[in-house]
C-alpha positions as CSV (number, residue, x, y, z in Angstrom):
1,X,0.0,0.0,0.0
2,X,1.4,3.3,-0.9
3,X,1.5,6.4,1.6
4,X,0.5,9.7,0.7
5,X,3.1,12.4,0.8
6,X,3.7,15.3,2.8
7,X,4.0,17.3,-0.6
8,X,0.6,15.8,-1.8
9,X,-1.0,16.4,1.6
10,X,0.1,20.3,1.9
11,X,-1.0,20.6,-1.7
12,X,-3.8,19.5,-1.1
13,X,-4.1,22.1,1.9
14,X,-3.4,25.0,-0.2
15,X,-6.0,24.3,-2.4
16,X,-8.4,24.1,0.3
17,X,-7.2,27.5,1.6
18,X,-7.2,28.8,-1.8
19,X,-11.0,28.0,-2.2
20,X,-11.6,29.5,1.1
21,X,-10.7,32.7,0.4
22,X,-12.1,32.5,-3.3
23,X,-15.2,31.7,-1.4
24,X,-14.9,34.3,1.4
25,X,-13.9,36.9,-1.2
26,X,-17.0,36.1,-3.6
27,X,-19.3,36.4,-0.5
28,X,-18.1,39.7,1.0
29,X,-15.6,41.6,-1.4
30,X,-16.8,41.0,-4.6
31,X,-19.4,44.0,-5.3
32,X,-18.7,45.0,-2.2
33,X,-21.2,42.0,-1.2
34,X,-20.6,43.4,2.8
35,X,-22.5,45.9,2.0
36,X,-25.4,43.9,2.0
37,X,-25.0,42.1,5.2
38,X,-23.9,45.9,6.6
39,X,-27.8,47.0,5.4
40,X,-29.4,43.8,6.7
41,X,-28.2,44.7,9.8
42,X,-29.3,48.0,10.4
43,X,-32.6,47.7,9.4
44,X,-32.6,44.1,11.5
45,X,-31.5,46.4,14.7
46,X,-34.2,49.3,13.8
47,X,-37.0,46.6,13.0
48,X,-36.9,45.3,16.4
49,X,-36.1,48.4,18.4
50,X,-38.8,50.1,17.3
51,X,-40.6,47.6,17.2
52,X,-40.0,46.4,21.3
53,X,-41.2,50.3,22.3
54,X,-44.7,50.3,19.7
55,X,-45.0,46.5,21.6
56,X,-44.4,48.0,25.0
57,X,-46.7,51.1,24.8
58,X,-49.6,49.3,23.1
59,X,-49.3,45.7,25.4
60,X,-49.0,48.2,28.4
61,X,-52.4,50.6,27.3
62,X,-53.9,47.1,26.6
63,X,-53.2,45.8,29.7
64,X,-54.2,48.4,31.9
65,X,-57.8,48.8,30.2
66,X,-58.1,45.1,31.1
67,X,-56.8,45.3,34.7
68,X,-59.1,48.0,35.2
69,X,-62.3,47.1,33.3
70,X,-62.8,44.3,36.3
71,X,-63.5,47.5,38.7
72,X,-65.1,50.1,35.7
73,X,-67.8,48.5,33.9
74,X,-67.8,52.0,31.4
75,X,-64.9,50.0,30.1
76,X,-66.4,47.2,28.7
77,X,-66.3,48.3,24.9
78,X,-63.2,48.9,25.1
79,X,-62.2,45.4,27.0
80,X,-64.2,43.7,24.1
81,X,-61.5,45.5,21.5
82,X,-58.8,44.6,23.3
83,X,-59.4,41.0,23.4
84,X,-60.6,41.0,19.8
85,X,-57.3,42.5,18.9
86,X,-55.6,39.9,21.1
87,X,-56.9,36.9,20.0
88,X,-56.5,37.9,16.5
89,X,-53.1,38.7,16.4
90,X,-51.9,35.6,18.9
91,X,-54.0,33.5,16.4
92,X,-52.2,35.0,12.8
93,X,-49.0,34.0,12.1
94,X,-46.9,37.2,11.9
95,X,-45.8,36.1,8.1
96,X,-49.3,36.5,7.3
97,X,-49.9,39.7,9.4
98,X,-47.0,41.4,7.2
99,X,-48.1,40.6,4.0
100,X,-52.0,41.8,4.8
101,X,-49.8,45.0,5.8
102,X,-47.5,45.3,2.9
103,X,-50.2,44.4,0.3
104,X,-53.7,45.4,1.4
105,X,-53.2,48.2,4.5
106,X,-49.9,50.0,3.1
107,X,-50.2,48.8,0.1
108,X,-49.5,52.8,-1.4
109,X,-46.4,52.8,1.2
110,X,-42.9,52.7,-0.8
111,X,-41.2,52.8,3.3
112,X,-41.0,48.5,4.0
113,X,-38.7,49.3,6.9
114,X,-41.9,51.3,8.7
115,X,-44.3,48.3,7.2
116,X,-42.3,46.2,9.2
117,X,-41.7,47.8,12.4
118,X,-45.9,48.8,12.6
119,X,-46.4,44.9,11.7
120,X,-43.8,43.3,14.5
121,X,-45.1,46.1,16.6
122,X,-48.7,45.1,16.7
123,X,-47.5,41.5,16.6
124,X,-45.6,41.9,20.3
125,X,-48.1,44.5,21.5
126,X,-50.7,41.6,21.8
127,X,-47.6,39.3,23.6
128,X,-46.9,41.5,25.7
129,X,-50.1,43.1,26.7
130,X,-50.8,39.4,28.6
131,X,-47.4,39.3,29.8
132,X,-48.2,42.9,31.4
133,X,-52.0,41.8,32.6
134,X,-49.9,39.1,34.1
135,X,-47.6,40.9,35.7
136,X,-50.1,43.9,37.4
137,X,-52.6,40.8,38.9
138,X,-49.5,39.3,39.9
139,X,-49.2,42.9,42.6
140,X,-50.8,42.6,45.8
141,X,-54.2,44.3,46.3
142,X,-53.2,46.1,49.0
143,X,-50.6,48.1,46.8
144,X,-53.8,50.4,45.5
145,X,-55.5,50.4,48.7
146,X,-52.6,51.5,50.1
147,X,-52.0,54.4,47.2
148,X,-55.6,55.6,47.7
149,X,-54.8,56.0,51.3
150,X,-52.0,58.2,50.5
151,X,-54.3,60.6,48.4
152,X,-53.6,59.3,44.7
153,X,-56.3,58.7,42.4
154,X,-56.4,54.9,40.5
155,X,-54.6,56.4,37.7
156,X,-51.3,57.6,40.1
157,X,-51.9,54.8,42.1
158,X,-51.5,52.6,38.6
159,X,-48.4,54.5,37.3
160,X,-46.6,55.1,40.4
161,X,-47.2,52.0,42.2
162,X,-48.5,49.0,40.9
163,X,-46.8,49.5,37.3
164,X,-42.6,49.8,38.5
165,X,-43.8,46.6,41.0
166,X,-45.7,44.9,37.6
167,X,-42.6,45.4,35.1
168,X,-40.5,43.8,38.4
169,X,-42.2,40.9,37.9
170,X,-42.0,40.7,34.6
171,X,-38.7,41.5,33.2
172,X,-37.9,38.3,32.6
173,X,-40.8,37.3,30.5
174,X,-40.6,40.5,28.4
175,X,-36.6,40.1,27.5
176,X,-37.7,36.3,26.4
177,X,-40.3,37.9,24.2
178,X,-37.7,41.0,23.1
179,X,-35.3,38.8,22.1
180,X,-37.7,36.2,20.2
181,X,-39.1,39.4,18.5
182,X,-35.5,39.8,17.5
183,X,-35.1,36.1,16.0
184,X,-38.9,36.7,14.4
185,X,-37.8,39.4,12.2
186,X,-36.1,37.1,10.0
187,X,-39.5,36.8,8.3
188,X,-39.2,40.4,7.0
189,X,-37.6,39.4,3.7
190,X,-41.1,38.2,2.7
191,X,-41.2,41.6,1.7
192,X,-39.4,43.7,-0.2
193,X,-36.7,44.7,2.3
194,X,-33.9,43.8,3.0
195,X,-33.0,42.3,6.4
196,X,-30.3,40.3,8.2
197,X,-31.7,36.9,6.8
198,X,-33.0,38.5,3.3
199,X,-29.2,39.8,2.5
200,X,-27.8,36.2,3.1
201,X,-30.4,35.0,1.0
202,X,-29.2,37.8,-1.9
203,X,-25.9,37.1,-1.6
204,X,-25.9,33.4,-1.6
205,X,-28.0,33.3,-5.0
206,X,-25.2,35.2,-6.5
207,X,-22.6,32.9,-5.4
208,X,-23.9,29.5,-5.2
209,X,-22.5,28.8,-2.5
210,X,-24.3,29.0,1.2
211,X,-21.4,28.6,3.4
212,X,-20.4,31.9,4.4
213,X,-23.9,33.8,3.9
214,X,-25.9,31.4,6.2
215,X,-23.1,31.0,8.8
216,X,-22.7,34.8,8.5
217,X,-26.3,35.3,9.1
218,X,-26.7,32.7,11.8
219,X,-23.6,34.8,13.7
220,X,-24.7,37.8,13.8
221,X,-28.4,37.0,15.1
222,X,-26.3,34.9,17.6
223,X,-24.3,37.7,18.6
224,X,-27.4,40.1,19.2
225,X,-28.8,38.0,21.4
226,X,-26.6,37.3,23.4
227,X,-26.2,41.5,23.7
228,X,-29.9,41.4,24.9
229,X,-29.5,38.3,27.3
230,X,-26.2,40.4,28.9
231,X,-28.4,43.4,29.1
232,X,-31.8,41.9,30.8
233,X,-29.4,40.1,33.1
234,X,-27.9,43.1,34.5
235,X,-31.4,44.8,34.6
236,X,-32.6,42.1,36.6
237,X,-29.3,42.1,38.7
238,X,-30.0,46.0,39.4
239,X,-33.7,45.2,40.1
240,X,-32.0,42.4,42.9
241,X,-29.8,44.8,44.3
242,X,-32.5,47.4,45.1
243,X,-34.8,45.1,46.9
244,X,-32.0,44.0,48.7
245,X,-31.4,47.8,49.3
């Protein structure tokens, strides 16, 4: 039996290396292909952070009307909307909810980046609005009995009180539901726009070859949240420290 070389074997490791960086040159320098995965990026990053705060103001408004139509029967109507509006958008899938946007409610709209933070907005809003119900019944009663006592109205009582206590509670559940919003936005390139995932797609049906896009794109999702997980751990460490305080 014959042995192979050492000259055959290094050979045979320079051609390796060689296609490597053909293929890593193809993916990112040709065109100036980086560019792509530059733009996908950015408009990933502003998708969900715009997003998370149109989620947070509408699941906190929704939640509180709920919380507080038990006591105010004048809210019903608007307790009926809310869980219309819930049950809807928990029972869509988001693909489907971005396309109804993009082709029947914006459909004169030329801005996809805004399409897509108003439909991943909405989309959370509903998550998070049970997270936040949640999170105020999880409060003890005597929190707004003991904030009416003090002089405040329900609404101070609500904002001041029960609310900082609520969001407490429920930091946890709302970075797991930030950071799948994150991971969810990989769905935007059903549109025309061009997102983290959508770029890797581009750039990998100009160069045949998936290796670098795909890990590329899997990388730097992995790398953003693991930047969210670092920051709700520390917010939760802080949180800790001052009810240890």
């Amino acid at each position: 039996m014959l042995r192979q070389s050492p000259l055959c074997f290094d050979k045979e490791e320079t051609v390796t290396m060689e296609q490597f960086i053909y293929s890593f040159n193809k993916t990112f320098i040709v065109e100036n292909r980086y560019k792509l995965f530059l733009t996908g990026i950015k408009n990933t990053i502003t998708i969900a952070l715009f997003a998370t705060l149109i989620g947070i103001a509408i699941g906190l408004i929704v939640a509180i009307i709920r919380y507080s139509a038990k006591k105010n029967r004048k809210l019903f109507i608007f307790d009926f909307l809310c869980k219309i509006y819930v049950t809807i958008i928990r029972g869509t899938p988001v693909v489907v909810q971005l396309l109804i946007m993009y082709y029947t409610i914006f459909v004169n709209m030329d801005n996809t980046v805004f399409i897509a933070i108003m439909t991943f907005g909405i989309n959370s809003g509903a998550y998070v609005a049970e997270i936040a119900r949640a999170g105020i019944e999880s409060v003890d009663k005597g929190q707004l009995e003991a904030g009416l006592s003090l002089g405040l109205n329900r609404s101070k009582t609500m904002f001041f009180i029960i609310l900082p206590q609520a969001v407490k509670n429920i930091l946890p559940a709302l970075g797991n539901e930030f950071i799948a919003l994150l991971k969810e936005t990989s769905v935007a390139g059903f549109v025309p726009i061009i997102d983290l995932t959508n770029a890797g797609n581009i750039v990998r049906s100009r160069t045949y070859e998936p290796f670098f896009s795909l890990y590329t794109v899997a990388l730097c999702y992995l790398i953003m949240v693991l930047g969210l997980g670092a920051v709700q751990k520390r917010l939760e460490r802080r949180f800790s420290q001052g009810d240890r305080n």
